[in-house]
C-alpha positions in Angstrom: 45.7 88.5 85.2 48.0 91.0 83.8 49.2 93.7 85.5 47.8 97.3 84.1 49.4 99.3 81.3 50.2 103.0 81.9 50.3 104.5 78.0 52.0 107.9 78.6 53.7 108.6 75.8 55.0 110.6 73.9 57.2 111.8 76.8 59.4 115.0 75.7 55.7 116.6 74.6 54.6 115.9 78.3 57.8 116.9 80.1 57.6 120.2 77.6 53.8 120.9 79.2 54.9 120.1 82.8 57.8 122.0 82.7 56.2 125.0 81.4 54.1 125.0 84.2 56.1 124.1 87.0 59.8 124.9 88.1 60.6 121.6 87.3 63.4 121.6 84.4 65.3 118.7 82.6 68.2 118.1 81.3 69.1 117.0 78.1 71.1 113.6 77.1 72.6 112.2 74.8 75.9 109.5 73.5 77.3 112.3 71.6 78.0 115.7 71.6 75.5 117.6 69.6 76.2 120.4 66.7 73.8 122.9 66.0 75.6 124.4 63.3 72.9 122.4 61.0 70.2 125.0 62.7 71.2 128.0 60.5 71.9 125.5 57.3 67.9 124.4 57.7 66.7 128.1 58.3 68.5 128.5 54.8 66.1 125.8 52.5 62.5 125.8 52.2 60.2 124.8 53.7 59.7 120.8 53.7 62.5 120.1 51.5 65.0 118.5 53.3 65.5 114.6 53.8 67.1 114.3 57.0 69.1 110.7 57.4 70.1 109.6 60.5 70.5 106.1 61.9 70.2 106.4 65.6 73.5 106.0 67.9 73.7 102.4 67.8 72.7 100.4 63.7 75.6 100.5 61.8 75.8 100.3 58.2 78.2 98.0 55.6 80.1 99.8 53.3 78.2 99.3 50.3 75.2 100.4 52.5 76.6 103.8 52.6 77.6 103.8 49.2 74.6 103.3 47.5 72.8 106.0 50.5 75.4 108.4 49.3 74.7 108.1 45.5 70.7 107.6 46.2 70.6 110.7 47.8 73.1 112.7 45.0 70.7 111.2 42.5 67.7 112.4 44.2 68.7 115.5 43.7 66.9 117.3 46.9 68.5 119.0 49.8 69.9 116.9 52.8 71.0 116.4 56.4 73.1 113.7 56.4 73.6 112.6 60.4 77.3 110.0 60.0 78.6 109.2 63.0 82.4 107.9 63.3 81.4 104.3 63.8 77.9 103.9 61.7 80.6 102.1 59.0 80.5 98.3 59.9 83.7 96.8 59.2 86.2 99.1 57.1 86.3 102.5 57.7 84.6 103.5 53.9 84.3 106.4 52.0 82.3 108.4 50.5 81.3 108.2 47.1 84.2 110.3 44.5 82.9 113.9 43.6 79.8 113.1 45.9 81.0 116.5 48.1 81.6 118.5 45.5 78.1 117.1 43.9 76.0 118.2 46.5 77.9 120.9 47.9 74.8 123.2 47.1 72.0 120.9 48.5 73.9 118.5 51.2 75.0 118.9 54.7 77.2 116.3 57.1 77.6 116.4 60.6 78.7 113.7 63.4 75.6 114.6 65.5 72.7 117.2 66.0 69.7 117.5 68.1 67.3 115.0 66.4 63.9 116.8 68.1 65.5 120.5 67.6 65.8 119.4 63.6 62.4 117.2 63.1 60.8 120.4 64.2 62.5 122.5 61.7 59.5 123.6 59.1 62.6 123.5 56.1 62.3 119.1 57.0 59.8 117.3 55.1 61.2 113.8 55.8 62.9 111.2 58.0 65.3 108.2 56.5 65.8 106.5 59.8 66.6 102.9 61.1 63.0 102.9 62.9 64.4 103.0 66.6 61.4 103.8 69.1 62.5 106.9 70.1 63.3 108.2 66.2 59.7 107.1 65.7 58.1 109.4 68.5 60.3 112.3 67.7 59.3 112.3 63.9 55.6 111.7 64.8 55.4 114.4 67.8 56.9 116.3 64.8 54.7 115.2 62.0 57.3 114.3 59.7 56.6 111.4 57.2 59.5 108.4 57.2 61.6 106.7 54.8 62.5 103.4 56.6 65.1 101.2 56.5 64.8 99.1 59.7 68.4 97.2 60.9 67.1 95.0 64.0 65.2 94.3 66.9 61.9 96.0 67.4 62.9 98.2 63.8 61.1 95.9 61.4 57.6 95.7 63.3 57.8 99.9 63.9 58.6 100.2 60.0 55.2 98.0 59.2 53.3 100.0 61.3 54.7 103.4 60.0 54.2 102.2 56.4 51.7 99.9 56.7 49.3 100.7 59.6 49.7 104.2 59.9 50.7 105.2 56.0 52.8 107.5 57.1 55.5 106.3 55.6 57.9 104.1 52.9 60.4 101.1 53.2 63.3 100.7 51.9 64.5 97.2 50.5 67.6 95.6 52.8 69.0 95.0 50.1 68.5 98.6 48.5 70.8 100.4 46.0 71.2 104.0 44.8 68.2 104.2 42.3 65.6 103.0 45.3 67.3 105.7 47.7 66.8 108.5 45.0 63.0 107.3 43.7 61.8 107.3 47.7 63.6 110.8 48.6 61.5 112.1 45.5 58.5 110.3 46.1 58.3 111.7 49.9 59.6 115.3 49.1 57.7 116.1 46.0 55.5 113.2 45.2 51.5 112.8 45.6 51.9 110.0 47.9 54.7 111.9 49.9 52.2 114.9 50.7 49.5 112.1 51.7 52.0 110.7 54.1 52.9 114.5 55.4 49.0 114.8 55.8 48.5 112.0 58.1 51.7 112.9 59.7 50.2 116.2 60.7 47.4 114.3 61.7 49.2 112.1 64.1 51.2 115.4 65.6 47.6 117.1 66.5 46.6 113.9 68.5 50.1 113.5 70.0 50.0 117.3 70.9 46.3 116.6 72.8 47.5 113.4 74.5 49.9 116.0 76.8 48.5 119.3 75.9 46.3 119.3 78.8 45.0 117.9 82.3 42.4 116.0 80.6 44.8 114.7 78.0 45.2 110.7 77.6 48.3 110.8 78.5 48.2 113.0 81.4 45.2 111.0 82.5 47.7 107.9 82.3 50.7 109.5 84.3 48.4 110.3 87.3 47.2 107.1 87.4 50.9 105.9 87.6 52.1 107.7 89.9 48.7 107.4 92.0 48.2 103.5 91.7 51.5 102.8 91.9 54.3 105.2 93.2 51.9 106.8 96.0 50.1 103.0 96.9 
């Protein structure tokens, strides 16, 4: 027989609701020092027109992987946040691409690290190019921001398939990608029809996330006092 299954996620939406009504309060972590600097940047661009890029604090990247990201998203020519931490470069340091600063100058911002769920929930982001680690996934849905995936490992390649190909909220990037794939998806999700379909459902899977924790009667508030009932208080 298998032991029961508590589904009680998302989890920040929950601790947001409990928080608010309690004085119970959390505290944030995270493996590097956040920047909000990127806050006011956002508040400067419209509204769904940034690409934001980050690869989680782990996947790193080859050289030519950041090469052909850098030129996709010069060639795209739409506004992004470019999270690129010290070590996401596997092997040799790299560099950016020549005249790719001055290039997107205008349009392009680059920090070490920000606070993913303060930024998803910026209205000026319409998109998320992300590795497909579990909790990138949650934050862009609770967000309802639409994905560009380019999974790296472990349980990245079956969330991608179900972003893009369960949930359509979402497109994959080819491992083997280069700079013309980058700049066609970043288009396709920012302006394209099939990007504002993916933003729709998005949306979509923000409302039910939102009523999972919004209240008492919410699934997954149901499913945390059956936790801590069944099992912390047997």
């Amino acid at each position: 027989m298998f032991p029961p299954i508590y589904a009680i996620g998302p989890l920040q939406p929950l601790v947001d609701q409990i928080s608010a009504k309690t004085a119970v309060s959390c505290m944030d972590f995270s493996l590097w020092r956040a920047d909000d600097e990127c806050m006011e940047w956002l508040s400067s661009k419209e509204q769904n027109s940034v690409i934001y890029v980050n690869f989680g604090s782990i996947a790193v990247l080859t050289p030519s992987q950041i090469q052909e990201l850098a030129l996709g998203l010069a060639e795209s020519e739409k506004n992004f946040l470019w999270i690129l931490r010290p070590d996401l470069i596997k092997g040799n340091s790299g560099i950016l691409p020549p005249d790719f600063a001055a290039e997107t100058k205008d349009r392009g911002l680059i920090m070490s690290w920000c606070r993913q769920e303060k930024v998803l929930n910026h209205p000026s982001v319409g998109g998320f190019l992300t590795h497909c680690g579990w909790n990138s996934v949650i934050e862009g849905i609770t967000a309802g921001v639409p994905f560009l995936c380019l999974p790296q490992a472990t349980d990245q390649p079956a969330n991608c398939r179900s972003i893009c190909s369960e949930w359509g909220i979402g497109l994959e990037i080819s491992k083997n990608f280069k700079k013309d794939e980058v700049g066609a998806a970043v288009r396709q999700l920012l302006a394209g029809e099939n990007g504002r379909e993916m933003k729709k459902r998005a949306m979509d899977w923000k409302k039910q996330a939102a009523e999972a924790t919004a209240s008492p009667h919410g699934s997954s508030f149901v499913s945390l006092e059956r936790l801590v009932t069944e099992v912390l208080l047997k």
